[in-house]
Structure formats: C-alpha cells, structure tokens
C-alpha positions as CSV (number, residue, x, y, z in Angstrom):
1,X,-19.4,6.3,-10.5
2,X,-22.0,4.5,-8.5
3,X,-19.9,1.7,-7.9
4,X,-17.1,3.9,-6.5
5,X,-19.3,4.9,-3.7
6,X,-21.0,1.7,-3.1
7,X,-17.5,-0.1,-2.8
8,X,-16.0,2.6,-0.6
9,X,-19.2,2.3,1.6
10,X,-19.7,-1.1,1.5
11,X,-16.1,-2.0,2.6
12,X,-15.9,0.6,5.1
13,X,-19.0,-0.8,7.0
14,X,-17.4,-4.5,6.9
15,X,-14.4,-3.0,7.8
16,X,-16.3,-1.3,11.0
17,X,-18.1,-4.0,11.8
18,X,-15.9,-7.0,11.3
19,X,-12.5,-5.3,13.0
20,X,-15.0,-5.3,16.2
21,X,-15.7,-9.0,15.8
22,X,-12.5,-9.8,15.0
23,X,-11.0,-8.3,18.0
24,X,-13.2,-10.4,20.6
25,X,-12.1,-13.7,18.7
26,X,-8.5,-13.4,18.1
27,X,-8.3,-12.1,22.2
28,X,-10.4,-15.4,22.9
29,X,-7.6,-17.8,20.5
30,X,-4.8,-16.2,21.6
31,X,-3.9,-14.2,18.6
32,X,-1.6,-11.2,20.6
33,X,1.2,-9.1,19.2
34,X,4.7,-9.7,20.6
35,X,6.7,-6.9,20.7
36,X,10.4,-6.1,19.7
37,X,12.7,-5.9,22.6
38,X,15.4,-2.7,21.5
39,X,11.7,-0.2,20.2
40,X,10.3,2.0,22.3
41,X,9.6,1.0,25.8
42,X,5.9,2.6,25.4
43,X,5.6,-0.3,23.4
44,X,5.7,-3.1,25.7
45,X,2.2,-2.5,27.4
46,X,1.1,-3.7,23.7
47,X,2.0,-7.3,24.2
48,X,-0.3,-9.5,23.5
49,X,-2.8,-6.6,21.5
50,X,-4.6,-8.4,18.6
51,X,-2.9,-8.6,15.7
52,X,-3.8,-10.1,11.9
53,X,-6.6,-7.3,11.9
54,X,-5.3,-7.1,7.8
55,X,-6.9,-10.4,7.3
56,X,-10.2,-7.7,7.7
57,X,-9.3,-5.1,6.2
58,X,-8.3,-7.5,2.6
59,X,-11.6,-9.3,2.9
60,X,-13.6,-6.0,3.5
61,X,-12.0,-4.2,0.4
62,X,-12.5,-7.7,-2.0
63,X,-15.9,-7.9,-0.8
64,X,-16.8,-4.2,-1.0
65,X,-15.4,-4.3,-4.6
66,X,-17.0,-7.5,-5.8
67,X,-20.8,-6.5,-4.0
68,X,-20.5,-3.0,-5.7
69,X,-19.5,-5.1,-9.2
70,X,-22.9,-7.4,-8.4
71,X,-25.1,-4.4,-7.7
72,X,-24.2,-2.0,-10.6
73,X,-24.4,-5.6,-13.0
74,X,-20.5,-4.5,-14.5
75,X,-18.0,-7.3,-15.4
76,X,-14.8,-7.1,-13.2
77,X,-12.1,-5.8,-15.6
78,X,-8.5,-7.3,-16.0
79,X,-6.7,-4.1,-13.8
80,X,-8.7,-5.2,-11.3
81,X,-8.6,-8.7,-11.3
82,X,-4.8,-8.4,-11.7
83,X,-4.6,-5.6,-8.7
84,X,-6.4,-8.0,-6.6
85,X,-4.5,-11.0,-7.3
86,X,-1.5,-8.6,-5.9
87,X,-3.4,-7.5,-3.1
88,X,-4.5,-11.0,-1.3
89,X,-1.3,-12.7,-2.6
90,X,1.2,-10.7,-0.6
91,X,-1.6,-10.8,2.2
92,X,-1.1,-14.0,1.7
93,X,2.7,-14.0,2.9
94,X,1.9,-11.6,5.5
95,X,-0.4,-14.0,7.0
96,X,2.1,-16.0,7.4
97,X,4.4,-14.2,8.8
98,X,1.8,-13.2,11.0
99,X,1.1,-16.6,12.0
100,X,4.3,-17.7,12.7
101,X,4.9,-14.7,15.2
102,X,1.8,-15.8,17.1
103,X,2.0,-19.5,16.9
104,X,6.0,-19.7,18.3
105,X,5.7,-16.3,20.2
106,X,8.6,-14.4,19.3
107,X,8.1,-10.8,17.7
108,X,10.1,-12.3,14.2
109,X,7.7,-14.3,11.9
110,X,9.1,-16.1,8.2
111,X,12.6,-15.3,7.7
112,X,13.6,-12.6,5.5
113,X,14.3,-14.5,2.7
114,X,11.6,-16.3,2.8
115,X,9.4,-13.4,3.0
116,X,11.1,-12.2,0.0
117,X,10.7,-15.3,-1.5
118,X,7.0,-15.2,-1.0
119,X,7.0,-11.5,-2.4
120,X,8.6,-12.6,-5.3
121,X,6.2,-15.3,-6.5
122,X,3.3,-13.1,-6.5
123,X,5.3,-9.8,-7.8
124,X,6.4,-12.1,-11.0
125,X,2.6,-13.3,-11.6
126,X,1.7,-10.0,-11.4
127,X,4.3,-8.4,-14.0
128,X,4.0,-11.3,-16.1
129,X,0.3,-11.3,-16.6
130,X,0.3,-7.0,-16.4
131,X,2.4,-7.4,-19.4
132,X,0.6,-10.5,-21.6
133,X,-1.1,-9.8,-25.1
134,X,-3.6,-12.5,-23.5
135,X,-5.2,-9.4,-21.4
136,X,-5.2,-6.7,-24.2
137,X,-8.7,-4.7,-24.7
138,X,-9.9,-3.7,-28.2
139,X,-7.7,-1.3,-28.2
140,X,-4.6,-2.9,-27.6
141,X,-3.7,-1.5,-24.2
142,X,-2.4,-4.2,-21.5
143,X,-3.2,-3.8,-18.1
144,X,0.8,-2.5,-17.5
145,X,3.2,-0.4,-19.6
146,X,6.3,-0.9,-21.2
147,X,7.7,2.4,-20.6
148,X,8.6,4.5,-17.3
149,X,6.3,6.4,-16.6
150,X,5.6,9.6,-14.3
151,X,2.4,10.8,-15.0
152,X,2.5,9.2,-17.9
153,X,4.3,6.9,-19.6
154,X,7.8,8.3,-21.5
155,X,7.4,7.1,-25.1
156,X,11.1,7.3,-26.0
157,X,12.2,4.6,-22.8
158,X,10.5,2.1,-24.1
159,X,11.9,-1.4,-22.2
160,X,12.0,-4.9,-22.9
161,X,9.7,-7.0,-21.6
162,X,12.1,-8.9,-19.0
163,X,13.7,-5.4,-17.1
164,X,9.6,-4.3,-16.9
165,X,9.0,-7.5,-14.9
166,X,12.0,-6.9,-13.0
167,X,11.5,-3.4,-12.7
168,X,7.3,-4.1,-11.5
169,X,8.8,-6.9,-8.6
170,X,11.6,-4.7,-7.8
171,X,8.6,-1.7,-7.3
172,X,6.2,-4.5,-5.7
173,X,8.9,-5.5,-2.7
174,X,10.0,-2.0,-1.7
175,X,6.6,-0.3,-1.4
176,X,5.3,-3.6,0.4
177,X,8.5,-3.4,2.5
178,X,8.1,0.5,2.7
179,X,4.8,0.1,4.6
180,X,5.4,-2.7,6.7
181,X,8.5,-0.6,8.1
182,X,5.7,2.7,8.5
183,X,3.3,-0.1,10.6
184,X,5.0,0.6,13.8
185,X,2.6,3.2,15.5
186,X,-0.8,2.9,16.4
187,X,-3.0,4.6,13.5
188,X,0.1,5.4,11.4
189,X,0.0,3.2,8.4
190,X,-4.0,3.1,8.8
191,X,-4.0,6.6,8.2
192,X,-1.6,7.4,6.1
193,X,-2.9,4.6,3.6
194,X,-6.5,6.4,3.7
195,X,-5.3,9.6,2.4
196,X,-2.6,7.5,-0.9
197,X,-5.6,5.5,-1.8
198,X,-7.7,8.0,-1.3
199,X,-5.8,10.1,-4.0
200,X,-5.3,7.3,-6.0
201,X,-9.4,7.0,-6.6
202,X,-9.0,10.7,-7.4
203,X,-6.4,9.8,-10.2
204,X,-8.2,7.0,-11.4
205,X,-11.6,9.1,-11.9
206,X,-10.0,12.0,-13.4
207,X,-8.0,9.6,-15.7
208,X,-11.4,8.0,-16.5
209,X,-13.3,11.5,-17.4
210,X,-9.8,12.0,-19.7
211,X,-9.8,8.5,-21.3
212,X,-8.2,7.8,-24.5
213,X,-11.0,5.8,-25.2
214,X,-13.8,8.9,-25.1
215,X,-14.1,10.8,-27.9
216,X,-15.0,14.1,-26.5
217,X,-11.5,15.0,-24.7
218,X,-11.6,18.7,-25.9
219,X,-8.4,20.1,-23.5
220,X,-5.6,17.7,-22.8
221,X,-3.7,15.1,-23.8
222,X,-5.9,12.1,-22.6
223,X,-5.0,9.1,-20.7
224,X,-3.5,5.8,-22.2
225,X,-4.9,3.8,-19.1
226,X,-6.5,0.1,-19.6
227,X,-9.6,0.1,-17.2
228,X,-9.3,3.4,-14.9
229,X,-12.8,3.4,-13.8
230,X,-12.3,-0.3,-12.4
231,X,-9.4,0.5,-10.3
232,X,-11.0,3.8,-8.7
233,X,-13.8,0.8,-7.5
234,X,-11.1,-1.1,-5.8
235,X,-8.9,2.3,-4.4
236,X,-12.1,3.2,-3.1
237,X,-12.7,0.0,-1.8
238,X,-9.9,0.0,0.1
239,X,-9.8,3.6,1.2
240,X,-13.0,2.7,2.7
241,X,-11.4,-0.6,4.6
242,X,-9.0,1.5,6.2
243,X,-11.3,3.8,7.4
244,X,-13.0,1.5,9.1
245,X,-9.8,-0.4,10.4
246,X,-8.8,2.9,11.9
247,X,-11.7,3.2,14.3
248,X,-10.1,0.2,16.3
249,X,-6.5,0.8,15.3
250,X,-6.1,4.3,16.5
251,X,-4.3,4.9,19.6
252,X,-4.8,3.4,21.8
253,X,-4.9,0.6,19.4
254,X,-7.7,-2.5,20.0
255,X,-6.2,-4.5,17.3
256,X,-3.1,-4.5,15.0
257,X,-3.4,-4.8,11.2
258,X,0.1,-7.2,11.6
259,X,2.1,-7.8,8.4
260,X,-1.1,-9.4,6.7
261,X,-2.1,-5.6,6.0
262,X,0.8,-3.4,5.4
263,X,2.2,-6.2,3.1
264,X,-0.6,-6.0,0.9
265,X,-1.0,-2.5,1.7
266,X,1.8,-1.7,-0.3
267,X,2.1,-4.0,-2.6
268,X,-1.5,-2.7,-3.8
269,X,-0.2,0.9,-4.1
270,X,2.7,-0.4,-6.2
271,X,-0.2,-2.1,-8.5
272,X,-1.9,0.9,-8.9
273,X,0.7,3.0,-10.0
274,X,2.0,0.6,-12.6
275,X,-1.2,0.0,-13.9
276,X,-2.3,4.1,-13.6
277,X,1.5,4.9,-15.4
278,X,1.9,6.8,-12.3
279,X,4.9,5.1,-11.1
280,X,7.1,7.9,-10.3
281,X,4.8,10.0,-9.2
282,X,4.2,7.1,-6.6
283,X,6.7,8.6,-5.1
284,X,5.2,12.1,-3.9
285,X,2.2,10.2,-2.5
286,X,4.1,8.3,-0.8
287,X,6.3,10.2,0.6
288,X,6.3,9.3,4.1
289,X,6.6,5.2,3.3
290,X,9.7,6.9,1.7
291,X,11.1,8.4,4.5
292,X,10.9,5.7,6.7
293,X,12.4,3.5,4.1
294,X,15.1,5.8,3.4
295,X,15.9,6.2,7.1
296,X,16.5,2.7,7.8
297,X,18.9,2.2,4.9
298,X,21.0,5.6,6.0
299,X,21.1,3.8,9.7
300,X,21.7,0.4,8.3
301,X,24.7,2.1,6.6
302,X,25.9,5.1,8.8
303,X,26.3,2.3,11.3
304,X,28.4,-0.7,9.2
305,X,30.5,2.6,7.7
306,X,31.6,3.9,11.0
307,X,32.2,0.4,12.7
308,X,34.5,-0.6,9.8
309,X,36.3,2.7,10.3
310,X,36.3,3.2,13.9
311,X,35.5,-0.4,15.2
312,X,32.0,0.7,16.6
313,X,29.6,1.6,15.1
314,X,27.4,4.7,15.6
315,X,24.0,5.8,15.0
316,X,22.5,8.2,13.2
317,X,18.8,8.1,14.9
318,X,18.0,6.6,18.0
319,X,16.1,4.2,16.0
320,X,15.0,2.9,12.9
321,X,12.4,3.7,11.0
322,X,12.2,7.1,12.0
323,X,8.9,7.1,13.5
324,X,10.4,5.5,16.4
325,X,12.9,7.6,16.8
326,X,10.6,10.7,17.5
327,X,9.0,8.4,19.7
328,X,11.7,8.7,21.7
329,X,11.2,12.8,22.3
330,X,7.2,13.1,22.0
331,X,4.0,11.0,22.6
332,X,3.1,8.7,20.0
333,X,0.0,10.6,19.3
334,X,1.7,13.6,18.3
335,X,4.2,11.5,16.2
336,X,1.1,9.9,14.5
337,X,-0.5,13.0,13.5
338,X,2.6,14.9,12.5
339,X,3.3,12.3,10.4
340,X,-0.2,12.1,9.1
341,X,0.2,15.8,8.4
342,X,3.3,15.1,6.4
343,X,1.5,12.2,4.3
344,X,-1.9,15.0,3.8
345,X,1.3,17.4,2.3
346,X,2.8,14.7,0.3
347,X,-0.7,13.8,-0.8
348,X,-1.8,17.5,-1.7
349,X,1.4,17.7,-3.6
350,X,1.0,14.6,-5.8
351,X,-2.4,15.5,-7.0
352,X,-0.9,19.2,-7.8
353,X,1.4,18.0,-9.7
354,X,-1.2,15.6,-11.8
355,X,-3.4,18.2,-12.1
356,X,-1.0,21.0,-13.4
357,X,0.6,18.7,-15.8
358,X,-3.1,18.2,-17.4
359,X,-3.5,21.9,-17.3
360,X,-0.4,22.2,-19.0
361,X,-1.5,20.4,-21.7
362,X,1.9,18.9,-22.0
C-alpha cells in the first residue's frame, strides 16, 4: 500500500513541477497548438498555447511508478510492465502526431491511417504478450483473460486466442480514440481521467484485499486477477500525473496535453480493464469518453444518411464531439465542469456496481 501513495505523490509532484518547466521551453522552441478552423470561435485565442504537455504527464507517471518500485525494494510485475509498454507506446504515436502538427503548422498531424497504424502495432504487442504462457505466475494466471468479462470474467464465453487479440486492439483503438475526441476543452480530459484512474486504483486495491491468491477471503467470491496490487501502483501513478497536469491545464489553459496524452490516456484505461477483467464495466467509468464517441458517429452518420436522401446533408449537433457543441450555448467553464460532474456520476456508479456485485456474493 506504501507504494500506492509514494507513486501517486511522487508523480503528481513531477507532474507539478515539470508541466511548469515544460511550458517556458516549448513557448521558447516554438511548440504552439494550432487550432481547427470550423470549432468554436473561443478557440482561436488558443493558437499557438503549448501543446505536447503528455510527453510530462507519461514520464511523471513511469517515473513516479518505477521510484515508488525502488523505494519499497518490490520487483515490477508483468501487468505492469505490460500496461506500461501500452502506455508510452501509443504516447509514442501521439508524439508524433503531435510533432507533425507543430513542425508543418497545420491543426492535422499523421494521417488517420497512419495513426491507426501506429495504434495497431502497439495494441497487437500488447494482446499478444497479455495472452502468452511465457508471462504466467505460479498460479497459472496470464496477465489478460480469455473470456469477456464485466466484473469478472464469464466462464462459459471462453474465446480463442486470435478474436481476444482482436477484441484487446479493437478495445485499445476506441478508448484511445474516445479520449483524444474528449481532449477538446481546457481541463476536460485532465479531469475527467483523475476521477477513471482514480477509481481504477480503488478496483485494483479492493481486488487485491479479495485475491484469489489469499487464503483468508471469508465473504465473496475472490478475484482471478494476475498482479492487482501492481497496477493500483501505476493507476495511482497516473492519477497523480494528471493532477498535477491539471494545475496548468485548467482553463484558462497554460499548456495542452496534445495527442501524446489522451492517446496514451486511453489506451492505458483500455489496459487496465483487460488486465482487471473489468472490461465492460469500462464502460460506466467511462461514460463520458462514451458519449463523445458516440456523438460523433451519430453526426458522422445522421449527416451522410440525410445527404444521400435529400442531397444535403444535415446536422444533428452543431458540432462534434458534443462538448463543442454545448460550447456553442455556455462558457467553456461551465461545459467543463458539467461534464466533470457527469464523469464524478459515471464514476460513482461504476464503483456501485463493483461493490454490490461483491456484496452479492454472486
């Protein structure tokens, strides 16, 4: 439990401390945000805001994680190893994305393929290596499942080992996407992500205290989960990195976290719920990455179905995601923390419904 704290700590005081720094040298090199021309037109007094501020809030979390590792003397586990591999790899591609904006000035970085290419690579080395007998403890539990899983996983769909990778990048390019559409608002993604992995280090430590692996689970059905402890490190960890970050990236924002963060972001929630068998429930936490998913596929469509039927095609929000389109009737602050109230409800519910189905025994 030490670690936990000592990672959430540590990374949060990097996080505090190098955002600041980070903010005077990319404004000196030239590292400023361009900005779409159809969003809000609030948005266009944030051209040229400092952006990449993700490339802090990764190296705050791995280094919060590792220096808690090095001070409690523990061996990093495979969960974690695996869940940072994800992490810094899709970083990784939104660094480059993120460079490419900068270094041609336009507000549209690696093409979308390519991104997804990029996504791709690093989901498959992930699910393949989740999935290996090379990573099995001496209990036989991989780092991944399997089996679908809500809360836990569902015994009777048990899957072959090629539609679980599929199903793991398919999970690890949609909640990576699903946060880089919610990083459109200062603070929004920042804060949202502090109160998901914030929950997540909940699950994990309960999970731990209910291990399969203990002997003195007296209430319950335990938890089939490789290295829970380990992963609450790195949720915590990151929790805290986002804390920090949100000091600077609140409205008015100082610094943008840029692809480079809500890549990874996401891609490191869709690690932790494949490798907590939380998968579904993923989905309640979530819930606002959701919405702003789901409203940019219902414009996407709404507007190709009624220009094939009419010849024009219409809208159903202003704009997409929907954040922006209640930009367009309130401040942004007031968007930003409805929307971080909605995220606190979707949280609150999540962690009802994992603790309820312990108390059920079920």
């Amino acid at each position: 439990m030490r670690a936990i704290l000592l990672a959430g700590g540590i990374s949060l005081l990097i996080s505090l401390i190098g955002t600041r720094y980070a903010i005077r040298q990319f404004t000196k090199m030239g590292y400023g945000q361009e900005v779409r021309d159809d969003g809000p037109t609030s948005h266009h007094v944030k051209r040229g805001t400092p952006t990449m501020g993700g490339v802090v809030l990764i190296g705050a979390s791995v280094v919060g994680y590792f220096a808690a590792k090095l001070i409690t003397m523990t061996t990093p586990s495979a969960s974690a190893l695996l869940l940072l591999l994800l992490f810094v790899g899709t970083g990784l591609v939104g660094f480059l994305d993120d460079f490419i904006k900068i270094y041609k000035q336009r507000s549209l970085g690696l093409r979308s393929k390519a991104k997804i290419v990029g996504q791709t690579v690093v989901g498959l080395a992930f699910g393949i290596l989740a999935l290996s007998p090379l990573l099995e403890d001496d209990r036989g539990q991989r780092p991944a499942s399997f089996s679908l899983s809500f809360i836990r996983d569902f015994d009777s769909f048990v899957l072959p080992a090629v539609v679980v990778v599929l199903l793991i990048l398919l999970m690890v390019i949609a909640t990576s996407n699903a946060t880089n559409l919610t990083d459109g608002a200062d603070g929004l993604l920042t804060g949202c992500s502090v109160m998901v992995f914030g929950a997540y280090t909940i699950v994990n430590i309960w999970q731990n205290n209910q291990w399969c692996r203990l002997e003195d689970i007296t209430y319950g059905k335990c938890y089939e989960v490789r290295d829970p402890l380990d992963l609450a490190v790195i949720a915590a960890a990151i929790t805290g990195a986002c804390f920090g970050f949100l000091w600077w990236n609140a409205a008015p924002a100082q610094i943008f976290m840029g692809d480079t963060g809500s890549l990874a972001l996401g891609a490191a929630l869709a690690g932790l719920a494949i490798l907590t068998r939380t998968e579904l429930l993923l989905i309640v936490l979530g819930g606002v990455f959701v919405m702003e998913t789901v409203s940019v596929m219902l414009q996407v469509t709404w507007f190709k179905a009624t220009r094939r039927l009419t010849g024009t095609g219409k809208r159903l929000f202003r704009i997409a995601p929907i954040h922006h389109h209640f930009e367009m009737i309130w401040e942004e602050v007031t968007v930003v923390i409805r929307f971080w109230i909605l995220a606190g409800l979707c949280v609150a519910g999540g962690l009802g419904i994992f603790y309820a189905e312990w108390v059920a025994g079920t």
